[in-house]
N, C-alpha and C positions, 0 to 999 in steps of 0.2 A: 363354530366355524367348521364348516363340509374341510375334506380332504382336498379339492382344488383349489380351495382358497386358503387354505395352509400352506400349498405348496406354492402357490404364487405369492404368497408372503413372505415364504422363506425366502423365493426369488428376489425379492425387491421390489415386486410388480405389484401397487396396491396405491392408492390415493391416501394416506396418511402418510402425515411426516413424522418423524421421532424427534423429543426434545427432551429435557430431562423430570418431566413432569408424564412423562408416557407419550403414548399416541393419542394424536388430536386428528378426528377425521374432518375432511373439509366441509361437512353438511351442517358443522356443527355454528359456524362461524355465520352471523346474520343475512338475509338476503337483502340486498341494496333494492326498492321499488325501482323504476326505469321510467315509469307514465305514471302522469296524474290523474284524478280523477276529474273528468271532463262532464263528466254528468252531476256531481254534488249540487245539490241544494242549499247547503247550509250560505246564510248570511244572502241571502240573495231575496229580493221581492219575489213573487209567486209566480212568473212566466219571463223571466228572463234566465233561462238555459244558453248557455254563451255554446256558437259552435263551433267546430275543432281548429277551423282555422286561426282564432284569439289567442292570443295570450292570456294564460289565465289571470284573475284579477288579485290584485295585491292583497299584501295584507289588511295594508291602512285601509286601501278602500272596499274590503270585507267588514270590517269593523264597524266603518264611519255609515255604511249601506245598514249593520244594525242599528245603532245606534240611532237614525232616520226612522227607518219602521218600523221602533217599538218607543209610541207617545211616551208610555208611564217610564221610561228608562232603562235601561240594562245596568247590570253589576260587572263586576270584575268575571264574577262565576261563567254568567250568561254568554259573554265574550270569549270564554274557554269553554265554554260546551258546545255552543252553537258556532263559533268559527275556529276552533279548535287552536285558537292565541293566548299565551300567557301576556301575562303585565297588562291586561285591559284598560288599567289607569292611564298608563302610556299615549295609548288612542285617542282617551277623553281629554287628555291632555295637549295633545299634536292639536286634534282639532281646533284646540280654545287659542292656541298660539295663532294656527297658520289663519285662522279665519278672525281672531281679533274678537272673541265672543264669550260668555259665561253660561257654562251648564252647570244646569241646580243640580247639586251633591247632596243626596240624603243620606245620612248614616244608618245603616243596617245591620242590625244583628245578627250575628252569625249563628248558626241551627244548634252548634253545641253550646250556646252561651257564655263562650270564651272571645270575647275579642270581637270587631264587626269593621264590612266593609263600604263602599259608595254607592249607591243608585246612582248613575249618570243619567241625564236626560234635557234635551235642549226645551231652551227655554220657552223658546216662542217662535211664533212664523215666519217671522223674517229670519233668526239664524236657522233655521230648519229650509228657508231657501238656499242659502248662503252655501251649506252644508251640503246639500241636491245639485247646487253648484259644480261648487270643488268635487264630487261624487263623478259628475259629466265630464270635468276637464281630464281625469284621472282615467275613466273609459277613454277619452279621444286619442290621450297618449297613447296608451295600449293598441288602438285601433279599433275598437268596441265600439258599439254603436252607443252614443249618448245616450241618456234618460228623456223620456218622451215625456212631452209637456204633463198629457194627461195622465200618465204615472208621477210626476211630480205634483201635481197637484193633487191626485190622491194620498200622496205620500205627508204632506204638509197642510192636508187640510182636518187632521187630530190638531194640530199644535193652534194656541190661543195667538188672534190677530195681537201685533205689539201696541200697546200704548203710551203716548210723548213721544213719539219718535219725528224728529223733524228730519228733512232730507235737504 
């Protein structure tokens, strides 16, 4: 510490407070972010960059948008790398409730071979519509532009047509 900043310490003049544990300076205390990121990719199809005017998109429907464009399924892991959400299971879960549907759970082993978790992944085409649905209704609330037929149909056309199904 220079000489003018000793003497202004002595003064009282300085951005640290005293407590009984010493001086705590205020840079040390975390920074609050203020904006979000408006340009992320994660969890989103390839060309839908939402712009500033939106509201960003949920969680749920970050998730349930993975879960859609990835046929072979996503894990719990996938969920928290790529949309950066704990409790994946959660999702896989909401879905199966709110849409009245069953995603094939496959048990996976975990890398250290202690313990293993779920592959999620819809079953077949019609809940993979279903799902594109509820995906759209959840943009419109927001004010986002719906999923465009042709994106939906590229998005559901991985997943196997269903069989027995009567309407």
């Amino acid at each position: 510490m220079g000489k003018a900043a000793r003497s202004q310490f002595k003064a009282g003049v300085h951005s640290m407070t005293a407590n009984k544990k010493g001086l705590n300076p205020a840079q040390v205390q975390a920074p609050q972010m203020t904006q979000h990121n408006n340009n992320a990719t994660e969890c989103s199809t390839y060309h839908q960059r939402q712009p500033i005017g939106y509201k960003p998109a949920t969680k749920t429907e970050r998730a349930y948008l993975l879960l859609l464009s990835w046929p072979n399924g996503v894990t719990e892991g996938d969920i928290l790398r790529h949309c950066r959400l704990s409790s994946g299971r959660n999702y896989a879960s909401k879905a199966e409730r709110t849409l009245n549907i069953r995603l094939n759970r496959e048990a996976v082993g975990n890398s250290d071979g202690i313990g293993s978790h779920y592959r999620y992944r819809v079953a077949n085409r019609h809940d993979a519509e279903r799902l594109a649905g509820l995906i759209s209704q959840m943009r419109q609330k927001r004010k986002a532009p719906v999923l465009e037929l042709a994106e939906v149909a590229r998005l559901i056309a991985p997943y196997p047509p269903v069989t027995g199904l009567t309407a």
